[in-house]
C-alpha positions as CSV (number, residue, x, y, z in Angstrom):
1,X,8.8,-5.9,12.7
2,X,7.1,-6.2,15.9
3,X,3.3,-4.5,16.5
4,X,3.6,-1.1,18.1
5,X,2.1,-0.5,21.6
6,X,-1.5,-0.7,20.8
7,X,-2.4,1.8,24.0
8,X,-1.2,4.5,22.1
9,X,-2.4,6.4,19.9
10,X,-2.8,4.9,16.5
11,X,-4.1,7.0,13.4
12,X,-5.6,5.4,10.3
13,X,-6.3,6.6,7.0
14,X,-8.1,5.8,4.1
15,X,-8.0,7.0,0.5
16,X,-9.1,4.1,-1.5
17,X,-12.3,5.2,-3.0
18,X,-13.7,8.8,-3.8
19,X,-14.3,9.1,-0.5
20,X,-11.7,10.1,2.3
21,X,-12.0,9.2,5.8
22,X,-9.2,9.2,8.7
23,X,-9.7,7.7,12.6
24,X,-7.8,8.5,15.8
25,X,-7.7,5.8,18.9
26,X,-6.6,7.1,21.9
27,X,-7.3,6.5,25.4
28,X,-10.0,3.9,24.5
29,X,-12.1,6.4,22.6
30,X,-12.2,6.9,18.4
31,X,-11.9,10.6,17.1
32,X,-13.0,10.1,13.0
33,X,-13.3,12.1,10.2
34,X,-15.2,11.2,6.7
35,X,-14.8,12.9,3.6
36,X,-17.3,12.5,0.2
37,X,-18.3,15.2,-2.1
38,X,-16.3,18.3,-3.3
39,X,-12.5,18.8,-2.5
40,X,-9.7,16.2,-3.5
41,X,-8.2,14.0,-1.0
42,X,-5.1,15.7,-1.4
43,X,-7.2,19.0,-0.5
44,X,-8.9,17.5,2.5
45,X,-6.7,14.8,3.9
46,X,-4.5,16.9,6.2
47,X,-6.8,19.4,7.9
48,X,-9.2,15.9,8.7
49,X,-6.0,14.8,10.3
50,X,-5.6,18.0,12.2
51,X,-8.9,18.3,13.3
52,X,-8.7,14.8,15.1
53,X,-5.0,15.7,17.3
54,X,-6.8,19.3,18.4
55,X,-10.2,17.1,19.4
56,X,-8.0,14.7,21.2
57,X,-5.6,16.5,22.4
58,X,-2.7,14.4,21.2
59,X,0.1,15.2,19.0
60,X,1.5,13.5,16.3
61,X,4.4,12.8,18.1
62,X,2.5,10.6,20.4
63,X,1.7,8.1,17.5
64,X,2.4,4.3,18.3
65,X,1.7,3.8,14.4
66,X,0.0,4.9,11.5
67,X,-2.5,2.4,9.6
68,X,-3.2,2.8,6.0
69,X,-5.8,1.6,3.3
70,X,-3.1,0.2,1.1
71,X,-5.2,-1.0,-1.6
72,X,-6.7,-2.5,-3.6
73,X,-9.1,1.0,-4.9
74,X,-8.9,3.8,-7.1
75,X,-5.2,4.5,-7.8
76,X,-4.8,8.2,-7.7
77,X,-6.4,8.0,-3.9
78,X,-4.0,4.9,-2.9
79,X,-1.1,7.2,-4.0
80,X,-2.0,10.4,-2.0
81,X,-2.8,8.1,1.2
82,X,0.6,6.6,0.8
83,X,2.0,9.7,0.1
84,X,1.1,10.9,3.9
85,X,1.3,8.5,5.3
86,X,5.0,8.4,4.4
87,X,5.3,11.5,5.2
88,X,3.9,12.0,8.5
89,X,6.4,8.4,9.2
90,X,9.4,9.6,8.5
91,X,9.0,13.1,10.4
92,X,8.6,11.0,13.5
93,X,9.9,7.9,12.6
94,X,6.5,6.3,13.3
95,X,5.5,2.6,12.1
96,X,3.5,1.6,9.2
97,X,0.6,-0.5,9.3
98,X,-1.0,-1.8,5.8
99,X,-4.1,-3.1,5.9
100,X,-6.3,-4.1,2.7
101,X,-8.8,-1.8,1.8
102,X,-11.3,-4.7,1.4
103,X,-10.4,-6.0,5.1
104,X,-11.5,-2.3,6.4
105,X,-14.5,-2.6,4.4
106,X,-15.3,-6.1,5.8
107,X,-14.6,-4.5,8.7
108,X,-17.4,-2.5,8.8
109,X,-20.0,-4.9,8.7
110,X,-22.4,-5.5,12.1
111,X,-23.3,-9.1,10.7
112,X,-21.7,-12.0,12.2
113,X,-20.2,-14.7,9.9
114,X,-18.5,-14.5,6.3
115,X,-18.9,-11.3,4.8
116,X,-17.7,-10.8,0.8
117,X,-16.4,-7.0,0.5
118,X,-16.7,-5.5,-2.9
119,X,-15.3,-2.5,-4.7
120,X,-15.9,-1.3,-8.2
121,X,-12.7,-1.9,-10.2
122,X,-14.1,0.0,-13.5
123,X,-14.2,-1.7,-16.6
124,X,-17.0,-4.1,-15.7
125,X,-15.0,-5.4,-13.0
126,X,-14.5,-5.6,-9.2
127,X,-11.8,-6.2,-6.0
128,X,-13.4,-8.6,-4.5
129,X,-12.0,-10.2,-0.5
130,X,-13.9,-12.7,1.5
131,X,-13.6,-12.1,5.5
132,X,-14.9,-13.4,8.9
133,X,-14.7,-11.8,12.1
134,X,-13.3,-14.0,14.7
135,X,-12.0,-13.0,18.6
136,X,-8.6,-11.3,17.4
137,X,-10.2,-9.4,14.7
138,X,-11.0,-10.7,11.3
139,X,-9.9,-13.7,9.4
140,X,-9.2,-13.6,5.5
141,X,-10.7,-16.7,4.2
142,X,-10.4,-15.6,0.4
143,X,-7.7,-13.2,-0.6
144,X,-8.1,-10.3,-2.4
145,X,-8.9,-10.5,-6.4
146,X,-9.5,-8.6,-8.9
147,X,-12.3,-10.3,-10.9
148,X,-15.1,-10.0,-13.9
149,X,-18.5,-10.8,-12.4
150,X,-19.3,-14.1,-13.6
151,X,-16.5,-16.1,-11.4
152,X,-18.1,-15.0,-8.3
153,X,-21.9,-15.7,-9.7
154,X,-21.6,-19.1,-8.1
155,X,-20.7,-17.6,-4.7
156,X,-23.0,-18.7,-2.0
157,X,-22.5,-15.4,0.4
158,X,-25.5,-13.9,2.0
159,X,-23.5,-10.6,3.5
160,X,-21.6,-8.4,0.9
161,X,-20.6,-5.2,1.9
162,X,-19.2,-2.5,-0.9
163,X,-19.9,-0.9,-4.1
164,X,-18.7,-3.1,-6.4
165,X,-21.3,-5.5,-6.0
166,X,-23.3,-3.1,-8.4
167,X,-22.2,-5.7,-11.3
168,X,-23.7,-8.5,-9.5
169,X,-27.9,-8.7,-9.9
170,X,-28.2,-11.1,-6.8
171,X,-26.6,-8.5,-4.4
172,X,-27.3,-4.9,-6.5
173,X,-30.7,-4.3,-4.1
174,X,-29.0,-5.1,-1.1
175,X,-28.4,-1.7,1.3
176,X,-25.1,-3.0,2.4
177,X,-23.8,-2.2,-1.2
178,X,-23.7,1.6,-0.4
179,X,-20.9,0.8,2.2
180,X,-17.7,2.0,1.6
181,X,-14.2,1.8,3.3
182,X,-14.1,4.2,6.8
183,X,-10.8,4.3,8.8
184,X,-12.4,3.9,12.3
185,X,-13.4,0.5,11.5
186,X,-9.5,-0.4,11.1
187,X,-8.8,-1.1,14.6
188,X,-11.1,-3.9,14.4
189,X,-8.8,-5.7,12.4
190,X,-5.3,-4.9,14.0
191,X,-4.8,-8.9,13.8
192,X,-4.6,-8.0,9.4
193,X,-2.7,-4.8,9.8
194,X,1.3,-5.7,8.6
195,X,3.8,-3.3,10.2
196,X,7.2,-1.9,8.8
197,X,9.5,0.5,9.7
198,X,9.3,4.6,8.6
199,X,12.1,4.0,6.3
200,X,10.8,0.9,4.1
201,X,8.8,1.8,1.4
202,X,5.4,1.4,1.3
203,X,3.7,-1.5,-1.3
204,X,0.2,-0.5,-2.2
205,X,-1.5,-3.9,-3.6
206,X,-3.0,-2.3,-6.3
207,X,-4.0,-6.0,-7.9
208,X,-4.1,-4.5,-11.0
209,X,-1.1,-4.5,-13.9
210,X,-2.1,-0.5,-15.1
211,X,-1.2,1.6,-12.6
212,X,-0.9,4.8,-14.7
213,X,-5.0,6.1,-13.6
């Protein structure tokens, strides 16, 4: 489908790692929320998004679209994410925008040039996505992948961003590593984001065969 009118309001959401973060654009300015510690997303998630449409002053009615973290990350958090965002769709028959949770990541980078995002995949692995920002947003130059360690040792990237690069001695030091997706940083990549409808049903790339975690 076409892109919503990007001078509305547009809410994004993010559930893909233990952390839980959602972002409000409206009237040029960002309302954001971030979530890590105590309290599942499932406990957290909707009173975040409350607090941003009683800061703004908006409604949920006013949406454009709602953007989500549709993966790859931890899959309990995809779910829940998908869960209301599907949800909050179909009550106001609101677009969907799935974005890759390693795009937002990249996303959040200040560095210019290619940036390798990185999130733990458990069992000594890792989602790995290679991005560039560019004047429309952000290209993909290596799509997402769920990989062991060793095929990316070769990998001649000086800015990785994410946790998952833990497994990887040459970038384990690096302060970037303690980045993890935020929502607000998903209207930097619009260009990325793949709108549906409120009634299609939502495909979380989980890049991963076991989904039952």
């Amino acid at each position: 489908m076409n892109n919503p009118d990007f001078s509305c309001p547009l809410l994004a959401i993010d559930t893909s790692t233990p952390a839980c973060s959602v972002a409000l654009r409206a009237d040029e300015r960002i309302f954001s929320r971030f979530h890590q510690g105590h309290g599942k997303h499932t406990d957290v998630i909707l009173p975040m998004i409350d607090e941003l449409f009683q800061a703004s002053g908006y409604t949920l009615q006013s949406l454009a679209g709602i953007i989500l973290s549709a993966g790859p990350g931890a899959f309990t958090g995809l779910r829940v994410g998908a869960s209301v965002a599907a949800g909050l769709a179909a009550a106001f028959n609101t677009p969907i925008g799935c974005l890759s949770s390693l795009a937002l990541l990249a996303a959040g980078s200040e560095k210019e040039g290619a940036v390798l995002a990185l999130l733990d995949a458990r069992m000594q692995q890792c989602y790995a996505g290679l991005y560039q920002s560019v004047n429309s947003g952000f290209q993909c130059l290596q799509k997402d992948r769920l990989v062991m360690p060793q095929q990316l040792s070769d990998w001649q990237v000086s800015n990785v961003v994410g946790p998952g690069a833990i497994y990887f001695p040459q970038w384990a030091h690096l302060e970037s590593v303690q980045s993890i997706p935020d929502a607000k940083n998903a209207f930097k990549a619009l260009n990325l984001v793949r709108w549906q409808s409120a009634s299609q049903p939502i495909e979380i790339d989980y890049l991963r065969n076991d989904v039952t975690s």
